[in-house]
C-alpha positions in Angstrom: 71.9 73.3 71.7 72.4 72.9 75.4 72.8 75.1 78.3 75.4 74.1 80.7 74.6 76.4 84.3 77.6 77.2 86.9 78.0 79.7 89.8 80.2 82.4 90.1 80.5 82.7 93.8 81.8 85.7 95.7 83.1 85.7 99.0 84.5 88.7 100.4 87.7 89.1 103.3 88.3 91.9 105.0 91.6 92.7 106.5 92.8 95.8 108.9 95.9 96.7 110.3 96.9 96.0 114.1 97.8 99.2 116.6 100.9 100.4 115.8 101.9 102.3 118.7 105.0 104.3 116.4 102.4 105.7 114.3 100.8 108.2 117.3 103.2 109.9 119.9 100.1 110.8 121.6 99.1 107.0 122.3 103.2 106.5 123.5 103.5 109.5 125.9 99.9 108.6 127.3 101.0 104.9 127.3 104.0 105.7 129.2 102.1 108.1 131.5 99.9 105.4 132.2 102.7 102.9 133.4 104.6 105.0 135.2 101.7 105.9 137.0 101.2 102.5 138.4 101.7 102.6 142.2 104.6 99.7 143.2 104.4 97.1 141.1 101.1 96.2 141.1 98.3 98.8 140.6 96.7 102.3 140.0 95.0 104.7 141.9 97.0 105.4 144.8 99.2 107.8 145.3 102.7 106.9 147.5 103.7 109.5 150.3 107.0 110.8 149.3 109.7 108.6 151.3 107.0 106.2 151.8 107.7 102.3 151.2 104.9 100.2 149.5 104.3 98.3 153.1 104.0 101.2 155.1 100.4 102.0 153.2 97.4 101.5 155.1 93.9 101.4 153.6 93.6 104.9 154.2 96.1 106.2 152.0 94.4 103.9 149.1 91.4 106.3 147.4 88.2 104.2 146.9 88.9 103.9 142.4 91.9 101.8 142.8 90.0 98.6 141.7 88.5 100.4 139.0 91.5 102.4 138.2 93.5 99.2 138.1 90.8 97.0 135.8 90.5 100.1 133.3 94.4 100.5 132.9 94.6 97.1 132.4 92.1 96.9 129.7 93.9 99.3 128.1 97.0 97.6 128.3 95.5 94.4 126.9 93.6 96.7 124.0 96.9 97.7 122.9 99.2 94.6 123.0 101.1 95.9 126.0 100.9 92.7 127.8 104.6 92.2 129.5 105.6 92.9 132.9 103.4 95.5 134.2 100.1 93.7 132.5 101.0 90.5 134.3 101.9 92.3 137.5 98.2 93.6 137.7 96.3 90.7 136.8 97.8 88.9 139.4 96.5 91.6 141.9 93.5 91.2 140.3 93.2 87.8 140.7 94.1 87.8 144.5 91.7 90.8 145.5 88.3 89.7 146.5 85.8 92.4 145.7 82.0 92.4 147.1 80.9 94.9 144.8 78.6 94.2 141.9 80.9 96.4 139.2 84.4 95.0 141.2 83.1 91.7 140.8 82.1 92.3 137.4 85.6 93.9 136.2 87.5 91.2 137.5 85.2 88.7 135.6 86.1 90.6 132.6 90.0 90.9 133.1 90.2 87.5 134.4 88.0 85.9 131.4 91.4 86.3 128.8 93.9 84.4 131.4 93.9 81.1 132.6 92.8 81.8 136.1 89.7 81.0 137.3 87.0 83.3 137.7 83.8 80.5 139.0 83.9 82.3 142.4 83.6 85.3 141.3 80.9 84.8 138.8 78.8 82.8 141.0 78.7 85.8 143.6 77.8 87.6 140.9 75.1 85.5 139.6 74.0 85.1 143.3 73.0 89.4 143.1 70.9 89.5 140.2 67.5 91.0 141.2 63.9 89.2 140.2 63.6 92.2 137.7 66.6 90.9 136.1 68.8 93.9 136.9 71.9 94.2 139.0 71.9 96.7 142.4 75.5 97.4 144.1 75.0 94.4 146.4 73.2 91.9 147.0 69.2 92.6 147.5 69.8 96.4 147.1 67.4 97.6 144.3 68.4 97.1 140.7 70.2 100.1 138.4 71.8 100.7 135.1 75.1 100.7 135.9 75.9 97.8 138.0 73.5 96.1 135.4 75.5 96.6 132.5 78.6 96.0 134.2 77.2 92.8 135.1 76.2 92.0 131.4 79.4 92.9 129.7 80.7 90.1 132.5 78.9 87.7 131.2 79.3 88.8 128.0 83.1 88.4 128.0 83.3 84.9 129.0 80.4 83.9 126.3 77.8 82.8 129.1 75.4 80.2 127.9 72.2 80.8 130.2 70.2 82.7 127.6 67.4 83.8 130.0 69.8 85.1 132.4 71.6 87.7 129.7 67.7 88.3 128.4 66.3 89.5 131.9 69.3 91.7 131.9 69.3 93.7 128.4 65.3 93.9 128.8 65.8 95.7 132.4 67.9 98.1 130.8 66.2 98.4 127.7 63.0 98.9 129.9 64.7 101.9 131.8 65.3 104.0 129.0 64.4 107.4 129.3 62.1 109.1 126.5 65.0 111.2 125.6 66.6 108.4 124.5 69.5 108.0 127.4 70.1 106.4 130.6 70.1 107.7 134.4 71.8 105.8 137.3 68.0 104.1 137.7 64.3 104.2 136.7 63.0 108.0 136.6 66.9 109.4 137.3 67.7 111.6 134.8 69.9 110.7 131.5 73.1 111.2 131.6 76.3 111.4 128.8 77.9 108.4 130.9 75.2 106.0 131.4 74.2 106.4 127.9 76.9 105.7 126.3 78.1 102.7 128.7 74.9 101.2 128.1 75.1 101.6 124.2 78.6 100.3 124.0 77.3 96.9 125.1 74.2 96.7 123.6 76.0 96.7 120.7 78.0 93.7 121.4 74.6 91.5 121.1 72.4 90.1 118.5 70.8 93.2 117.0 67.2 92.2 117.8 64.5 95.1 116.8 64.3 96.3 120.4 68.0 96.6 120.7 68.4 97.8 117.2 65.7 100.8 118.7 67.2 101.6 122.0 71.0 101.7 120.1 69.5 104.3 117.8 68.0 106.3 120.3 71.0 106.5 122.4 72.6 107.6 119.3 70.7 110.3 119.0 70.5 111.4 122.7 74.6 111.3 122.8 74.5 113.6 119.5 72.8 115.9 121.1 74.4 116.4 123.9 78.1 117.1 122.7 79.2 120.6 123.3 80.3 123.5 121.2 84.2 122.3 122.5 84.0 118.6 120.6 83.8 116.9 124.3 81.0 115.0 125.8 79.6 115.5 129.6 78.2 118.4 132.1 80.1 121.9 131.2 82.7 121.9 131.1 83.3 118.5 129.0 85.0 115.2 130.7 87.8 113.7 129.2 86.3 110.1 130.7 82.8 111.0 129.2 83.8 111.9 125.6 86.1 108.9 125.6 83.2 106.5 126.1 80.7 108.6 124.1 83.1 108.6 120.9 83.5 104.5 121.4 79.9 104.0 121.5 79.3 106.5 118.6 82.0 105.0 116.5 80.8 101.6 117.3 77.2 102.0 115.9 76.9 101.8 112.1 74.4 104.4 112.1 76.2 107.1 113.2 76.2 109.4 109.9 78.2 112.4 111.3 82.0 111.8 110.3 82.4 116.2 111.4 81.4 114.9 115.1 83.2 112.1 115.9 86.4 114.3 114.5 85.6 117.1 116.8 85.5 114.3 120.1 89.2 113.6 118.7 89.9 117.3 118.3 88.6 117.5 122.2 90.9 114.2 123.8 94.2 115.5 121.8 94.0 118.9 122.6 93.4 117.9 126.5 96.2 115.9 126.5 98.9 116.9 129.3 102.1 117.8 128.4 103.6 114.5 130.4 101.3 112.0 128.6 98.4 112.2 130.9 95.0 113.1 130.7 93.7 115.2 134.0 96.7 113.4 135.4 94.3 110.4 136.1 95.2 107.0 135.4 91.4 106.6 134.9 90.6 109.2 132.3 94.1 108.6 130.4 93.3 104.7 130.5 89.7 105.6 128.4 91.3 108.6 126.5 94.0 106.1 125.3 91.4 103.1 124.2 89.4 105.9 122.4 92.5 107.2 120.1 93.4 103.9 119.6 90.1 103.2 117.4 90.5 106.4 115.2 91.4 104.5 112.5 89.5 103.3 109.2 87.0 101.0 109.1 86.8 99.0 105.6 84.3 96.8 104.6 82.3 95.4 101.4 79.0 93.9 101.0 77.4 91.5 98.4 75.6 93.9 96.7 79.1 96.1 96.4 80.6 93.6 93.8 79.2 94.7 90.7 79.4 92.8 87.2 79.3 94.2 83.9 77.0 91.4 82.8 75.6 88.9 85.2 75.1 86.2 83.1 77.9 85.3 81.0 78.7 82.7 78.8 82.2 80.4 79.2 85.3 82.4 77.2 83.4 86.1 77.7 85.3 88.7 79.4 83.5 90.8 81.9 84.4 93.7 84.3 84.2 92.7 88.4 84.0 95.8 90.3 84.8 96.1 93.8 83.2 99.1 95.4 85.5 99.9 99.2 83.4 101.4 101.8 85.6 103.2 105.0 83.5 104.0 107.9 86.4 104.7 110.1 87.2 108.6 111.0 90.9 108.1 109.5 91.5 107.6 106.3 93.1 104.3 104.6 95.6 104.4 102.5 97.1 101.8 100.0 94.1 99.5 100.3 95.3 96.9 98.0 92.1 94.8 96.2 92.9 91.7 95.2 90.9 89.2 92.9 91.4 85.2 93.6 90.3 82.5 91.6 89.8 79.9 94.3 90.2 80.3 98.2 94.3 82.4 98.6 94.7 80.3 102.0 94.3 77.0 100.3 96.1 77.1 97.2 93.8 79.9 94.9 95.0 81.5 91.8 95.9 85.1 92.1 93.5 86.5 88.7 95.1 90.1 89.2 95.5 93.0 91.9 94.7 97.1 92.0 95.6 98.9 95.0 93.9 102.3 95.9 95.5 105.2 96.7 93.3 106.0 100.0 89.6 106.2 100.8 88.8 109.5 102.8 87.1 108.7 106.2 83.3 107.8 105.4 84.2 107.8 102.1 84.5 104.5 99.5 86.5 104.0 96.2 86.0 101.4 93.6 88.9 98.4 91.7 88.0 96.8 88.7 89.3 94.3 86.5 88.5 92.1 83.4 88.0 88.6 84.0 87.6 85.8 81.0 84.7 83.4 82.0 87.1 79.7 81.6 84.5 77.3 81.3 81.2 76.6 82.3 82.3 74.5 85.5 82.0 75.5 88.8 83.5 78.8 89.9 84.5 80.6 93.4 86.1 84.2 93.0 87.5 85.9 96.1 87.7 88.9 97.2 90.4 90.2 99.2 91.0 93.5 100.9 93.6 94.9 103.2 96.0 97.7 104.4 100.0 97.5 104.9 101.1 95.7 107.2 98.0 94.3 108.0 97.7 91.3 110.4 94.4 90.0 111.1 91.0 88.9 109.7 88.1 90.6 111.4 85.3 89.6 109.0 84.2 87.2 106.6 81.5 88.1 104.2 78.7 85.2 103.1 79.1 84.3 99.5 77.0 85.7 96.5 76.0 83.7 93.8 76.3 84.8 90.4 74.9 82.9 87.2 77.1 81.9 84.5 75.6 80.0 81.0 77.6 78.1 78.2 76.1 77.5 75.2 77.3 74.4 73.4 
């Protein structure tokens, strides 16, 4: 008698769906809001005299957020696929503006960093303000904060900088300003605030969780938790529109966020304070945030290794054992028709499809399981996928490592 010994080998792909704008009046009248409330052709936060032509304006009449204004609506633009006329329009005024600031400069690097222009200027002005302590101040030499620190790492961030040391300094300077409470203040010893917090956890969370990241993430969790008020909304009293916009995106962005009841009331808060003509506040700044923060109330799926369960681990060639998929949905919304579908071999290169289950819907942090029966064929080598997805889905967003799984013949 001889043992023969193959693998089984499990690799997971998740799939979700792209925005569909049809799906929520409330994204279209704010999207629509938001574009109409672009000021000529080229950008937000101005508002034109009556009668006034675009050339006439002086400096005066501009209020001090337009380059803000303008980088934020056309984040949100780009965040959901609206990238025609008006998208283009604003980059370009992007592009020619020269800012001084640490967060201008640091916007622009971000918006420019998915064109083709050219953004070395900008970034080695940038670069040319960082502080000994590795934080960021307004301007040059003035003393380091949070804020134009974390603008300054998202930056870099964005276009994938590869000095290390640099992006280190930064995060630890932050990281080191943390208040005991668990949130941010505009700079060392300043007291925390809803909107530092969460700008600064929305980033972090973009890196490499490392244990002190991991820490501070969690603790800013918890600080932002705290601090959401009896309405659903996020900020001083009463609640900001801009402030629980940011607050739900850093909440829904970190995994440990348990609570589905209070992200749902932050969505309760931004569609009930919705304007009638699309708007929020009738700000372009607020309704850009408000918009980006609807936009990802939507499920979340996902499946580990240890989530593929088989009724017997070790099974011999021509057996016929049960693979279980167990779906997880993190998301606040809940999916519906997740389709689960079992490959023999890799779908995008030719692989076998074994069978398929669909499930009806997973509840918002909720999970659901598809099973089927699969005959062992032979004792040779062996690679089962996995594959999950929604209708009308469009895009990969993760790929799973494989999981081994033992299989013996006896001949």
């Amino acid at each position: 008698m001889k043992k023969v010994l193959s693998y089984l080998t499990i690799f997971l792909i998740i799939w979700v769906p792209s925005i569909v704008l049809a799906d929520s009046q409330q994204l279209i009248s704010g999207l629509n809001w938001l574009i109409s409330a672009k000021n000529g052709h080229e950008y937000w936060g101005c508002k034109i005299p009556a009668g006034e032509e675009i050339d006439e304006l002086t400096d005066e009449d501009i209020v001090p957020t337009y380059f803000r204004d303008t980088c934020e609506a056309t984040e949100t633009l780009s965040s959901l696929h609206q990238t025609g006329t008006d998208y283009n329009n604003a980059i370009n005024w992007i592009y020619e503006n020269k800012p001084t600031t640490t967060e201008q400069i640091s916007k622009k690097i971000e918006i420019l960093s998915r064109t083709s222009f050219s953004y070395t200027d900008d970034l080695n002005l940038l670069l040319s303000y960082q502080n000994s302590d590795g934080g960021f101040g307004g301007y040059k030499k003035l003393r380091s904060d949070i804020v134009d620190s974390i603008f300054s790492l998202r930056a870099l961030k964005s276009i994938s900088y590869q000095d290390n040391s640099i992006i280190e300094k930064i995060i630890q300077f932050v990281i080191n300003n943390q208040n005991s409470d668990g949130g941010w203040g505009f700079k060392q010893g300043r007291e925390s605030s809803v909107y530092y917090t969460a700008l600064v956890s929305s980033n972090l969370q973009q890196f490499s969780q490392t244990t002190s990241i991991a820490t501070a993430i969690n603790k800013a969790t918890t600080y932002l938790i705290a601090h959401q008020n009896t309405d659903g909304g996020f900020g001083g009293s009463p609640s900001t529109v801009f402030e629980t916009s940011l607050a739900y995106l850093a909440l829904v962005g970190d995994p440990s966020t348990s609570s589905g009841l209070l992200l749902q009331n932050a969505v309760n808060y931004l569609t009930s304070t919705q304007l009638s003509d699309g708007s929020w506040d009738d700000d372009p700044y607020s309704t850009a945030l408000a918009l980006r923060a609807l936009a990802n109330v939507k499920p979340n799926l996902s499946i580990s290794s240890a989530d593929i369960i088989f009724s017997n681990p070790t099974p011999t060639a021509g057996e016929t054992i049960t693979i279980t998929a167990d779906v997880k949905n993190s998301g606040i919304a809940q999916a519906s028709g997740v389709s689960v579908q079992f490959y023999d071999g890799d779908p995008s290169s030719g692989g076998t499809l074994i069978e398929e289950r669909t499930i009806t819907s997973i509840g918002a942090f909720g999970s659901s399981q598809a099973s089927i029966n699969y005959t062992i064929p032979t004792a040779s080598s062996k690679t089962i996928y996995v594959k999950i997805d929604l209708m009308n889905s469009e895009k990969i967003i993760h790929i799973f490592k494989n999981k081994n799984y033992l299989t013996k013949n006896n001949c």
